[in-house]
C-alpha positions in Angstrom: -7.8 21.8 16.7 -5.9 18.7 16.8 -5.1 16.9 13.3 -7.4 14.0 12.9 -5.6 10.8 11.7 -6.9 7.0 10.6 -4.1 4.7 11.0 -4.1 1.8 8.0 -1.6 -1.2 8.3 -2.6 -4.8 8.5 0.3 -5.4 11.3 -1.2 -4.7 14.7 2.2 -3.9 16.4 2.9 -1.4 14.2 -0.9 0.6 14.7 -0.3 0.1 18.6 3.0 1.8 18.1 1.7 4.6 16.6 -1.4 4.9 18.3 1.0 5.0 22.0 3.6 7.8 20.1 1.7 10.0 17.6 -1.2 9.6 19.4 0.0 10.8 22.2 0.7 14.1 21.1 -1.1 17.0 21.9 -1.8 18.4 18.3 -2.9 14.6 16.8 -5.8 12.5 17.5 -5.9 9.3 16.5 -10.1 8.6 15.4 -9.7 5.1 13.8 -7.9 2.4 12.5 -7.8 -0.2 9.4 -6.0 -3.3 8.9 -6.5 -3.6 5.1 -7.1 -0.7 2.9 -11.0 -1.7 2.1 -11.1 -0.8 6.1 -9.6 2.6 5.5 -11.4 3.4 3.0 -14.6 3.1 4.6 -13.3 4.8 7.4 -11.6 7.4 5.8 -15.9 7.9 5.0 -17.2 7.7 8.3 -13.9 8.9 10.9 -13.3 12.3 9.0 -9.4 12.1 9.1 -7.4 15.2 8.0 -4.5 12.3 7.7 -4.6 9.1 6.6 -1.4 7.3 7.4 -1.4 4.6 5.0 0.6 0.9 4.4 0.6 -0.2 1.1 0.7 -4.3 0.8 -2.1 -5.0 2.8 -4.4 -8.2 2.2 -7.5 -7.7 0.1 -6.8 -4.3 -1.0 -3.7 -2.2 -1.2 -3.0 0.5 -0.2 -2.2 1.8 -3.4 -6.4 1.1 -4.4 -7.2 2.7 -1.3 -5.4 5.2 -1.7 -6.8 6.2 -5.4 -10.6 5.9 -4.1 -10.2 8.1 -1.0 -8.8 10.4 -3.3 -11.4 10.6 -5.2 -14.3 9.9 -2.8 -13.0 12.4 0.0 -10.2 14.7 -1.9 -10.0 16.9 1.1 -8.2 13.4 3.1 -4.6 13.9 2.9 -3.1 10.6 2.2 0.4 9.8 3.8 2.9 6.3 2.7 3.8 4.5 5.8 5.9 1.9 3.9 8.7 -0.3 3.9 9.6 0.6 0.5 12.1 3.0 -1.1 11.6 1.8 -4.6 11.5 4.5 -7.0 7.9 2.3 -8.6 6.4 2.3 -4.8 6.8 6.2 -4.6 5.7 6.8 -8.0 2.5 4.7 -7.7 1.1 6.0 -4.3 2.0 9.8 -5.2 0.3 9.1 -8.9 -2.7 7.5 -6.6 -3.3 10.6 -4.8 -1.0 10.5 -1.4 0.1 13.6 -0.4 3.1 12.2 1.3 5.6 9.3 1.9 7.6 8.1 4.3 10.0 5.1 5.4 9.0 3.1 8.4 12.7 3.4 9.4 12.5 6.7 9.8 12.3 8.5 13.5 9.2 9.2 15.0 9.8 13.0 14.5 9.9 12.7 11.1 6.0 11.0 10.2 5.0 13.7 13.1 6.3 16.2 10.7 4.9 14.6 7.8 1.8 14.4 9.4 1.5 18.5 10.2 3.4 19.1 6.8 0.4 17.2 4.5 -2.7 18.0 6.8 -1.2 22.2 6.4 -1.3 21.0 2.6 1.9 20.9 1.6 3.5 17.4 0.6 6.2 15.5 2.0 8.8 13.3 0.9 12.1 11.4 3.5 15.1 11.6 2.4 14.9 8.3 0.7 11.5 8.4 -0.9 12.9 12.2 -2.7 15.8 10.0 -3.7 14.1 7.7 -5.4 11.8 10.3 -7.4 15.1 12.0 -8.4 16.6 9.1 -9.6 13.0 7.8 -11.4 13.0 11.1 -13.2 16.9 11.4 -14.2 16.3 7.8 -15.6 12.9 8.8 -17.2 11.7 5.8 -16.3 8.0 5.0 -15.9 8.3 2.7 -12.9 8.7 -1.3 -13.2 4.8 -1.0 -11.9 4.1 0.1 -15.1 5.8 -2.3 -17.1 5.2 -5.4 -15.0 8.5 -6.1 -14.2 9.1 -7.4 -10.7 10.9 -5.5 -7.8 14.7 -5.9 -7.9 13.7 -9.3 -9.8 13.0 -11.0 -6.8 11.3 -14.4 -8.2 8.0 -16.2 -7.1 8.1 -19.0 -5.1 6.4 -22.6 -6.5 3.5 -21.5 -3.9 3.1 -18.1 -4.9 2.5 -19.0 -9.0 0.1 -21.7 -7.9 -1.8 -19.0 -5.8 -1.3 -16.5 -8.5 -2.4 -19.2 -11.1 -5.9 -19.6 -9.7 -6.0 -15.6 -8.8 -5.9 -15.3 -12.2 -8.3 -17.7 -12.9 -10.7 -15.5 -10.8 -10.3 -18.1 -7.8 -11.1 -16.5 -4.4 -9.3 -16.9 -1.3 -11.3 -19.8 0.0 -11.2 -21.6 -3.3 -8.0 -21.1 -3.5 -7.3 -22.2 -0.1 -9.3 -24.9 -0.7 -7.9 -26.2 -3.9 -4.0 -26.3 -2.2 -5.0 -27.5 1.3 -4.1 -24.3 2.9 -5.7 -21.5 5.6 -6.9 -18.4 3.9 -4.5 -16.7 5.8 -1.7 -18.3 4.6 -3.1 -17.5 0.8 -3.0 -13.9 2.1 0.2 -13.7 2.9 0.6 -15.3 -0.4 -0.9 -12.9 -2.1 0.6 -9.9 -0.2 4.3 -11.3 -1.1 3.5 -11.7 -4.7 2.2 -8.0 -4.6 5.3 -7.1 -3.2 7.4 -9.2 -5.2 6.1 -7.9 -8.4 5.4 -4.5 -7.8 1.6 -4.5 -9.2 -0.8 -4.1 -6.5 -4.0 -4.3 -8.7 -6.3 -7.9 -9.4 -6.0 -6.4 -13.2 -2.4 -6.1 -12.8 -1.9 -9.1 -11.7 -4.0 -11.0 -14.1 -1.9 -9.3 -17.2 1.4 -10.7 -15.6 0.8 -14.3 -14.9 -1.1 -13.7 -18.3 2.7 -12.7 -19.6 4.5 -15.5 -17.4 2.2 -18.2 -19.3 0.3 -18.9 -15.8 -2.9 -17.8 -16.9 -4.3 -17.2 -20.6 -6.7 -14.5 -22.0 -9.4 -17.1 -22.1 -9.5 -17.6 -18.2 
């Protein structure tokens, strides 16, 4: 029977890529796919996916959330990282969420096909430059920057991105916040996704406790 896989990346290019190469072949099906990992997650419920190929920043909820609630909601889903990311604090978070797998988007095509049979035959599955990065988090001992709140290769938020992370933390939404800066809620999306990424911490909680630490936000908002 052909391996059953949900797509889940919030860049439409990329799930049309995937859908006209891995979807192609003769041993995968495509059934569905999500362009936020709320989506996947309720598809993940309803699609029946051996394989969930997952992003992780994604608006509303990331992929490392998703991730950790299919897990437990449908542990018999193999989750495998589609991501950008090498960072030894990426890897760690989506294998401690539950994925199965990870994988660099720069990787050839062959390589998520075999990442795809390796996970759904229940083995896991780690490129070249995720397994680096899990070596060198383990010779290090370190916990991730994740963990600690520390942002990605120290990469700084823009003006923008601590007012939107200001009134996140207040416990804005997207349309107040939106409203409050005279911008679309796409564009506080975006925000939002590059702060995720900027930081490292893809959780509301997470997020809250650093701009708490960054003096944006207090414990009484």
């Amino acid at each position: 029977m052909p391996i059953r896989v949900l797509l889940a990346d919030d860049h439409a290019i990329i799930r049309d890529a995937l859908r006209a190469t891995v979807g192609s072949r003769g041993d995968i099906t495509i059934v569905g796919e999500a362009s936020n990992g709320r989506e996947a997650v309720e598809l993940a419920g309803t699609t029946a996916p051996d394989v969930v190929v997952m992003d992780i920043a994604m608006p509303g909820m990331s992929g490392i959330e998703a991730t950790r609630e299919i897990a437990a909601a449908h542990p018999a889903v193999k989750v495998l990282t589609l991501s950008m990311h090498a960072d030894p604090q990426f890897v760690s978070e989506m294998l401690r969420a539950g994925a199965r797998g990870y994988v660099l988007k720069d990787s050839p095509i062959e390589e998520l096909e075999l990442a795809i049979r390796t996970v759904a035959g229940g083995r896991a599955y780690l490129g070249r430059g995720p397994a680096d990065a899990v070596l060198d988090d383990y010779v290090r001992h370190l916990e991730g920057p994740a963990a600690s709140g520390q942002p990605v290769g120290g990469r700084p938020l823009s003006p923008r991105e601590r007012q939107c992370l200001k009134l996140l933390a207040k416990g804005h939404s997207t349309k107040q916040i939106a409203a409050e800066l005279s911008l679309s809620p796409k564009t506080v999306e975006t925000h939002r996704r590059q702060i995720m990424e900027k930081t490292g911490i893809f959780s509301l909680a997470g997020l809250i406790k650093y701009a708490i630490r960054e003096g944006l936000a207090s414990v009484d908002d």
